[in-house]
N, C-alpha and C positions, 0 to 999 in steps of 0.2 A: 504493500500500500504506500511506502515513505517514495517512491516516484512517481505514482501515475494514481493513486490517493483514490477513493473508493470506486470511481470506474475501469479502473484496473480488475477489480474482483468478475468486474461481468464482461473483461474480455475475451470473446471466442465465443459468446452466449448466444449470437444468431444463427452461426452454424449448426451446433447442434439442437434449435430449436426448429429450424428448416427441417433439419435431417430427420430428427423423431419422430413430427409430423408425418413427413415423406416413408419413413422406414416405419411405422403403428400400419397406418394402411398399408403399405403392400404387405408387409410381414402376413399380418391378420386377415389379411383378402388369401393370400400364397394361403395359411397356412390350414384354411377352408379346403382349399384347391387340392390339398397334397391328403389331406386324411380322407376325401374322396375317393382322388384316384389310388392310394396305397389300397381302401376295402375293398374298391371295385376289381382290382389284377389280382390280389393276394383271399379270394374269400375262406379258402381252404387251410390257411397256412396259420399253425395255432401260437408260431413265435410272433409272424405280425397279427394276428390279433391281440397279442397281448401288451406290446410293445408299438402299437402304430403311432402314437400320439408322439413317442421320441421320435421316431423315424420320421416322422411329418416334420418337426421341429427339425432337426439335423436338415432338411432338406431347405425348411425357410432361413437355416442360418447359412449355407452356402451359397444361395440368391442373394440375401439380401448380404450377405460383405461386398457385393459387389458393388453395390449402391453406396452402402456406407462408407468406406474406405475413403475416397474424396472428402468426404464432410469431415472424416476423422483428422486427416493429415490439415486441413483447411484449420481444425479447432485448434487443434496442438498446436501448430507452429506459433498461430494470434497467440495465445495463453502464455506462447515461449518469447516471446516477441515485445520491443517495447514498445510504448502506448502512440506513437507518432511514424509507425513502419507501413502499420497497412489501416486504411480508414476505413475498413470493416471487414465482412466475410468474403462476398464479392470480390474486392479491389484485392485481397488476399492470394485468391484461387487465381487471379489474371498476372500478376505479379507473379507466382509461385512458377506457373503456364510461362511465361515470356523468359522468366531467366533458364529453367531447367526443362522446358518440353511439358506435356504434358502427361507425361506418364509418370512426373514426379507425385501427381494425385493418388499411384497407386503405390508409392512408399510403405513400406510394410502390409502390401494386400496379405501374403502369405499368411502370417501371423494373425492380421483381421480374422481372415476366414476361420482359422481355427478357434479363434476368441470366438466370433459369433454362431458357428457352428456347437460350440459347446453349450454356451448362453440358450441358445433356442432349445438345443435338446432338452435343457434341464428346466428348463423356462416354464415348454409348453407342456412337455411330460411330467415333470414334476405337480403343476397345477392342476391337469386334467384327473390325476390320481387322487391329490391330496384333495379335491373337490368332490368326489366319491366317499373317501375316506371322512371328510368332516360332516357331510351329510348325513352317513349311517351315525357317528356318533352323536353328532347332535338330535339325532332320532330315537335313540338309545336312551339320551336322558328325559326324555320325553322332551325336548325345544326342536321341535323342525321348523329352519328357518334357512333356507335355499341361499337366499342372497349374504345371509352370512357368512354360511361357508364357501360362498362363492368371494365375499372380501377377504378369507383369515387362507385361503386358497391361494387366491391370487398374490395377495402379500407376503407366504411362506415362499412362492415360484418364486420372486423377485429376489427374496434374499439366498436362495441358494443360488439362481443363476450368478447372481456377481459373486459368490463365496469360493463359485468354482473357476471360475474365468476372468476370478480377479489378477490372477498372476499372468494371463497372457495380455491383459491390459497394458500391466505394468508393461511388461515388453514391448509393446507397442508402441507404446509412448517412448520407448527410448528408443524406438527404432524410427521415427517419425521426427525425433528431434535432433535427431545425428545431422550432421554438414550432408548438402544433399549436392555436391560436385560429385561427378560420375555419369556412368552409366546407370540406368537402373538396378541391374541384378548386381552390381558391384557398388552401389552407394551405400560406405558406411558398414559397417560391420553388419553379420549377419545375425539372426535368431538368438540362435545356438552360441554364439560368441556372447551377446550382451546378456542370455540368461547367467551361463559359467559365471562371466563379472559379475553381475548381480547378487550371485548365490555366495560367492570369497568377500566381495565387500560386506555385505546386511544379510547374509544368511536367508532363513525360510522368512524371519519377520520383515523384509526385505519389498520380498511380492504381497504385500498384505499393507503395507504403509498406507494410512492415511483412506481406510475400507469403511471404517466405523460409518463415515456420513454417507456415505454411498449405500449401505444395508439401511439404514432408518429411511432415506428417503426410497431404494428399491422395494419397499414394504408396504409406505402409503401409494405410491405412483403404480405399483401393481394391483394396488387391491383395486383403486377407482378405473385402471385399465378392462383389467379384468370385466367387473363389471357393467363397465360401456360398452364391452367386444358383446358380453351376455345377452346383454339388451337388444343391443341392434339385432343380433343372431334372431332374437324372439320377434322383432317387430318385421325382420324380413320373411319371418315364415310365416308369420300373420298377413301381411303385405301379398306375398306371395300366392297364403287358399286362399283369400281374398280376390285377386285377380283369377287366379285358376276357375273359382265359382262364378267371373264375373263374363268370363270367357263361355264356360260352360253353359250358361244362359243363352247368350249370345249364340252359340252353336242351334242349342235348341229349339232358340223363337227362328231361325233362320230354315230350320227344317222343318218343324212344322208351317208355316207360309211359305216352302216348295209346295208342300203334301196338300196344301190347302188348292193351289194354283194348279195344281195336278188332276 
């Protein structure tokens, strides 16, 4: 704060609120998409029935790093950056693009993916189970209350996703903040190099630095997610016999007035 004095704290703030935005829907749109098609290929198969909800997840987190990655490198750098380098997210990404090319956006894709692949797994698997699970028990004590355990669900998915993919964050980020001269696949040390450093200088507590705010706010920001993805889900399939009945009407007064005209 003692340079660039409390708007420094919210610098980098537009990119990842473009990008959450942009990565909530497609994520949650994908991740409709993927547990469709996984029951429709697989209906025989009793490992993916039992396990489709990770599989679904693992699959929206390999799409969507592709997305996110740019926004990621975009936030990091501003956040690494001082308060008079780049006048926002934008001028960022055009700047980053004009000195190094374009493909400096996907500076640590590799490691993204793996970070977001894990996240989604545990994300969406983790919820869909633990939202089963709190139901029968809040059943059990006689409180059935749906949207409950659809918040204490969602909020448990959030905090384990970062619990486990908090440490390829960390990597991330220092792979994002390295001197970006070079080629792509040779800018800066790789993975596997800066975890080693990582682990000899700060040990296991190390990839865990600084996780605390990131679990309390992955708890509430999951539970009210969760819940909107729920909602919408219910109002589209409302939405949805709605129109199908409206259709089917439709069908019917139109074939009875052939039958009549007949």
């Amino acid at each position: 704060m003692g340079q660039d004095g409390v708007k420094g704290l919210f610098r980098g703030l537009a990119s990842p609120m473009l990008s959450l935005t942009l990565l909530n829907s497609v994520a949650f749109g994908l991740y409709g998409w993927c547990k469709d098609f996984i029951r429709e290929n697989n209906k025989n198969s009793a490992f993916v029935d039992k396990y489709q909800y990770y599989l679904a997840g693992c699959g929206v987190g390999f799409a969507s790093s592709w997305l996110s990655t740019p926004f990621e490198v975009v936030k990091v750098r501003m956040q690494h950056s001082s308060g008079k380098q780049y006048a926002g997210s934008t001028d960022a990404a055009l700047k980053l693009v004009r000195a190094h090319g374009a493909s400096v956006l996907y500076t640590g894709n590799v490691v993204n993916t793996w970070r977001e692949m894990l996240f989604c797994t545990v994300y969406f698997g983790g919820y869909e189970n633990l939202k089963i699970l709190y139901t029968q028990q809040l059943q059990a004590v006689g409180s059935p209350n749906p949207q409950l355990a659809i918040l204490l669900a969602g909020g448990c998915a959030g905090v384990l996703g970062w619990l486990t993919s908090y440490p390829l964050d960390v990597v991330k980020n220092l792979k994002q903040t390295q001197p970006l001269e070079g080629s792509w696949w040779s800018r800066g040390a790789n993975s596997f190099t800066l975890t080693k450093q990582r682990w000899i200088e700060h040990g296991l507590s190390g990839f865990y630095k600084g996780i605390r705010p990131s679990l309390i706010r992955a708890f509430f920001v999951s539970s009210t997610r969760f819940s909107a993805y729920e909602f919408a889900v219910r109002m589209w399939g409302w939405f949805d016999k709605r129109h199908l009945s409206s259709e089917a009407l439709v069908v019917h007064a139109s074939t009875e007035q052939s039958q009549q005209e007949a």
